[in-house]
N, C-alpha and C positions, 0 to 999 in steps of 0.2 A: 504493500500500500504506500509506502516510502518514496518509490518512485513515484508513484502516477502523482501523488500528490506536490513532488519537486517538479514534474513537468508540466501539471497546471498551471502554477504560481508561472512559470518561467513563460507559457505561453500567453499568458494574459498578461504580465509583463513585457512583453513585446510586440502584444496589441497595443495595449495602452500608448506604449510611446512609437512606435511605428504608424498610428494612426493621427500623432501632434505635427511632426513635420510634412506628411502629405496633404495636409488640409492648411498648412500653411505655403505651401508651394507656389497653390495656384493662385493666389491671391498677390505675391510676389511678381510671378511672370508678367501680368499685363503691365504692372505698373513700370517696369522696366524697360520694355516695349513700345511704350507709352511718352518716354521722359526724351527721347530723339525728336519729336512731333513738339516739343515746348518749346515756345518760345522764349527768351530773355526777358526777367522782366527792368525794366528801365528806373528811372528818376520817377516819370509821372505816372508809372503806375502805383507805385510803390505810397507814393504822397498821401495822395485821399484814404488810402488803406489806414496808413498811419494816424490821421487825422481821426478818421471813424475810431481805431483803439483807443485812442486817447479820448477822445467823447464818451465814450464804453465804459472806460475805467474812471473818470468823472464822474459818471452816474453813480455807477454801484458806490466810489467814498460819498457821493451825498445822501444815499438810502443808508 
């Protein structure tokens, strides 16, 4: 009974983590895929972004 029960453990052990990296994989590729196709971003786009966070975080210290 010794064994079967060290090759359960062992197999569900390598379900377990053999099923963490394949479900992270695909979620990997496209954005990689993905990052060739971006554009740069510049001065003026960057600006109003900045502006909006700072707006953002003004609020919440005034609540």
């Amino acid at each position: 009974m010794d064994p079967t029960e060290e090759s359960e453990d062992i197999s569900e052990g390598d379900a377990s983590f053999g099923s963490a990296p394949l479900e992270g994989a695909p979620e990997n590729e496209p954005a990689v895929q993905a990052t060739p196709h971006k554009r740069n971003l510049t001065a003026s786009d960057v600006e109003p972004l900045k502006q909006r966070l700072l707006n953002m975080r003004r609020q919440r210290q005034m609540d």
